[in-house]
N, C-alpha and C positions, 0 to 999 in steps of 0.2 A: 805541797809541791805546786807550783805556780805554773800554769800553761804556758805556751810559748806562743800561745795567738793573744795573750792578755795583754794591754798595751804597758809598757815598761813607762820608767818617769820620765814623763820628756817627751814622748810618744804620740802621736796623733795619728787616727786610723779615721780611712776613712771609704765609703762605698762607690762602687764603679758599678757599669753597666755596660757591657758591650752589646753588639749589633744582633747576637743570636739568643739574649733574653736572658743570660745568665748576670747573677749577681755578686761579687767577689769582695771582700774586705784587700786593702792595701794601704801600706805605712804613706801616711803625708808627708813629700818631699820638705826638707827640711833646708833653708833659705842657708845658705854658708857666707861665709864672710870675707874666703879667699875665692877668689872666680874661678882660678887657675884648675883648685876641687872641681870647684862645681862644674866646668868644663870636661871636665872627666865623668862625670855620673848625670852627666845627660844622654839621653836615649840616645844611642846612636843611627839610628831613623828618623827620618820625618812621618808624621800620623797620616801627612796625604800619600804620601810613596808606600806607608803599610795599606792603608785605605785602595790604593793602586793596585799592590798584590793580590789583596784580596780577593778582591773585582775579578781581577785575570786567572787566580784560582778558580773562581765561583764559576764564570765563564769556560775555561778549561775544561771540570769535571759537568756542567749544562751539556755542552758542545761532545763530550764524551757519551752521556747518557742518548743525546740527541741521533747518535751512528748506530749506538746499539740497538736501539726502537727501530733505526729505518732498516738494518738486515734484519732482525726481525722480524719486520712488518714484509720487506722482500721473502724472504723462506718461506713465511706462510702464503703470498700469494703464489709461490711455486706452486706449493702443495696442492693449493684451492684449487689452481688450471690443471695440473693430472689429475685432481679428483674429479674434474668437469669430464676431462677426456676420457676416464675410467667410466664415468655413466653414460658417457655417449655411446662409448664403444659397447658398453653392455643393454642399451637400447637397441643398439645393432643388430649385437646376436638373439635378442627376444625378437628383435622383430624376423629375423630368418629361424628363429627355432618356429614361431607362428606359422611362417608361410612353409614349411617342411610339416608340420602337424597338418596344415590343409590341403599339401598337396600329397600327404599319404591317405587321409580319407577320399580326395579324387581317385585315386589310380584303384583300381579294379581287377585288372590283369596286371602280372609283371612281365617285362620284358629286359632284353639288354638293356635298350637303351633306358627307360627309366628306372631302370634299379641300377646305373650307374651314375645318371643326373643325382640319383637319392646318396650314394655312397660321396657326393661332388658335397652337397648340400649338408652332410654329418660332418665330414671334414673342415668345411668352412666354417660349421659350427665350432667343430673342437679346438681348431684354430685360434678361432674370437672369444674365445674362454679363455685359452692357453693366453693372449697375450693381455687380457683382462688381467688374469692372475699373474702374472710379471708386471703389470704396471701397481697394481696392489703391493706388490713383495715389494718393487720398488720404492713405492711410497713409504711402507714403514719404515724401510731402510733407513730413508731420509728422516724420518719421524726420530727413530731413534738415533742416529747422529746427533739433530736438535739436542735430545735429551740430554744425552752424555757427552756435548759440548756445554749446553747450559749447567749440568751437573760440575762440570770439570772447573768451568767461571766461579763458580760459588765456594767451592772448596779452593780455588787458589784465594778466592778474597778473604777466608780466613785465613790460608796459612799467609799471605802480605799485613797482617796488622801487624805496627808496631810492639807488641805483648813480646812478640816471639824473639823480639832483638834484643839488645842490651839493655838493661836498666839508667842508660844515660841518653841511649837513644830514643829511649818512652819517654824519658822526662822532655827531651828536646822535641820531641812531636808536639807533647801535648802543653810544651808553652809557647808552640807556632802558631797552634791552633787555637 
């Protein structure tokens, strides 16, 4: 049984090289003797107009990559500044839980009025915890949106490969490509 990449009589094969390194066998054009043919089994492209597309492919999906980095790059510096403001805010409240520990070793006696300034000073504490822990909850919130947006991008770029369409449409992908 005789392969069908073996060159038949008459035959000339010969090797190509395109732009992304691969290396491919293909039959040597074979010169005809009516033009009229030949005018028909020529490429119906020009090599600078493919050369063209390419370019504005390769450009296209750069320029694509290049949006995705910068909201990316954006999101996380969201994240970064409430995470700034989260430790500001929780300097805050150490620094009044501090000054509430010293000014319960001052006081001596209680009275109204400083056992109400003190009940002012727990509040304010619980307060600045309370919206601590909401800016926390909110951050992960974000965190995980992130995820299960990036999550969601990855699986749709499997299910968009050509595999999943027709068998004439894989082929015509992949002699675009």
């Amino acid at each position: 049984m005789e392969s069908a990449w073996a060159p038949q009589d008459g035959e000339e094969w010969e090797l190509r090289h395109d732009a992304d390194g691969f290396t491919y066998k293909i039959l040597k054009r074979q010169r005809l003797a009516d033009p009229s043919v030949a005018v028909s089994q020529l490429p119906l492209t020009d090599p600078k107009v493919e050369e063209k597309q390419r370019r504005e492919r390769k450009r296209n999906i750069l320029l694509k990559l290049k949006n995705q980095y910068q909201n990316e790059i954006h999101k996380w510096e969201i994240l970064s500044n409430n995470l700034r403001s989260i430790q500001e805010k929780s300097k805050q409240g150490d620094q009044a839980a501090s000054f509430l520990g010293s000014s319960n070793s001052s006081v001596v006696e209680t009275n109204d009025d400083s056992s109400g300034s003190l009940v002012d000073e727990l509040l304010l504490q619980a307060e600045t915890q309370e919206a601590v822990i909401r800016d926390i909850s909110n951050l992960c919130d974000v965190a995980e949106a992130m995820c299960d947006a990036q999550q969601e991008q990855l699986v749709q770029s499997f299910i968009d490969l050509p595999v999943w369409s027709s068998p004439r449409e894989l082929m015509e992908c992949l002699c675009d490509e």
